[in-house]
C-alpha positions, 0 to 999 in steps of 0.5 A: 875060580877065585877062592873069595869072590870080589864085592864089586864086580868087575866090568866085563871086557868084550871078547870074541871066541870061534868054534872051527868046524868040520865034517870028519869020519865021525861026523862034526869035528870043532878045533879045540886047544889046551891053554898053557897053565901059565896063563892068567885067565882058563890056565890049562883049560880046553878051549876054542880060539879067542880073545879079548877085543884090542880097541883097534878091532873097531877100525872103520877101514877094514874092508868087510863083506857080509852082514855089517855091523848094524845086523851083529848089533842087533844078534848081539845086543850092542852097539855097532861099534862095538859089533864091529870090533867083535867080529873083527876080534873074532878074525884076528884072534882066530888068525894069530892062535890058529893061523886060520884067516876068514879073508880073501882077495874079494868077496867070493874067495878066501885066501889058501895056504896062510903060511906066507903071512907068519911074519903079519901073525906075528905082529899081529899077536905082538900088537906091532900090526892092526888087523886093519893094517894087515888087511890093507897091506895084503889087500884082503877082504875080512869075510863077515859073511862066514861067521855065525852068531852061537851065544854069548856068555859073562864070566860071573861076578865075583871073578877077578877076570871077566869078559862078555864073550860073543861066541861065532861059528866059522866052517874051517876054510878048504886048503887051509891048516888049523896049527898049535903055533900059540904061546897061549897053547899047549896043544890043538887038536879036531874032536868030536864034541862027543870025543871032548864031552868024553874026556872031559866026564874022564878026567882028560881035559877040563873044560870051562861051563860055557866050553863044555855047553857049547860042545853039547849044543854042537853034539847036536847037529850031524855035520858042520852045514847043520851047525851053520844053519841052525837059529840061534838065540842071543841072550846073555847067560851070567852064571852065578857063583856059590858056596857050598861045604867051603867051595865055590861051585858055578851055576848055570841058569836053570840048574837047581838053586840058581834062582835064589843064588845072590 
């Protein structure tokens, strides 16, 4: 949090973000990472894999199954062109900091054991290889049809970084491995969204507002189908900054003051 919000609000780039899920022995389990403290945005902050968008997110050849374009356009209040490249930052953010790959050989299958594509995760993350090129080159389907639109949230104003972030549910792939193999990452581990809540109210992790709502709204549901099948509303939510005693706080619609907020 800046310690003097700017005049002029930054505009807000597009970002995806994709909260792994899974049943484990205590119900629903989301796969979460520690971002190194080096990092210019959420410096040692728990969060969920994602990323900004890189303008060849919006490659037209990809092939795609699942809902297109024009129908996450609609979810998410945009263009799309821009949709498109969403969902597409959505798959190679989650690949390169993960290694999970929501792709396949077609339509009905995803790809096992993603090891053998390490070298394609690298480029991929050096931006010496597209998502589209890797796609065409393993031939691979990018699998639309398992993202789930969660919510969208924009960074405040007044911060000196800002994104429009569109957050997705994906059910974590059978015969696939979630790792911490990331510069951008600490550590990466499965909880509970209640396991999370807790470390976080105890001072373990930190948790920036958008993560730590979004761990309460998955509290909610008992398993990862339950998740995946509930309705969701897309409205922006746009925290507001404040200052108060000489700190700058964060509101979030509904709490108390954030109404009359500026």
């Amino acid at each position: 949090m800046p310690e003097t919000p700017s005049d002029r609000p930054v505009v807000p780039k597009d970002a995806a973000t994709v909260m792994l899920v899974r049943d484990g022995s205590a119900g629903l389990e989301v796969f979460l990472q520690k971002r190194v403290k080096a990092m210019a945005f959420a410096a040692g902050m728990t969060v969920f894999p994602g990323g900004g968008v890189d303008p060849r997110d919006a490659d037209i050849s990809v092939s795609w199954h699942g809902p297109g374009p024009d129908w996450w356009a609609e979810r998410f209040g945009c263009s799309p062109e821009i949709a498109r490249a969403l969902v597409c930052a959505a798959v190679r953010e989650t690949f390169e900091e993960s290694g999970v790959l929501l792709a396949g050989p077609d339509a009905s299958t995803l790809v096992g054991d993603t090891s053998h594509y390490a070298e394609a995760r690298a480029g991929l993350v050096a931006r010496d290889l597209s998502l589209a090129e890797f796609l065409a080159r393993e031939d691979l389907v990018l699998r639309a049809d398992l993202l789930r639109p969660w919510s969208n949230w924009v960074t405040p104003e007044g911060e000196p970084r800002r994104y429009d972030t569109r957050f997705f549910l994906a059910a974590m792939p059978t015969g696939q491995h979630a790792d911490a193999r990331t510069s951008e990452a600490v550590e990466a581990y499965w909880a509970t969204p209640e396991q999370a809540l807790a470390d976080f109210a105890e001072g373990r992790c930190q948790l920036l507002p958008p993560t730590r709502v979004t761990l309460q709204q998955l509290a909610e549901h008992g398993s990862a189908s339950a998740a995946l099948e509930s309705e969701r509303t897309m409205d922006k939510i746009i925290p507001k900054l404040v200052k108060r005693d000489g700190r700058w706080y964060v509101l979030l619609p509904g709490e108390p003051g954030f109404e009359e907020a500026k």
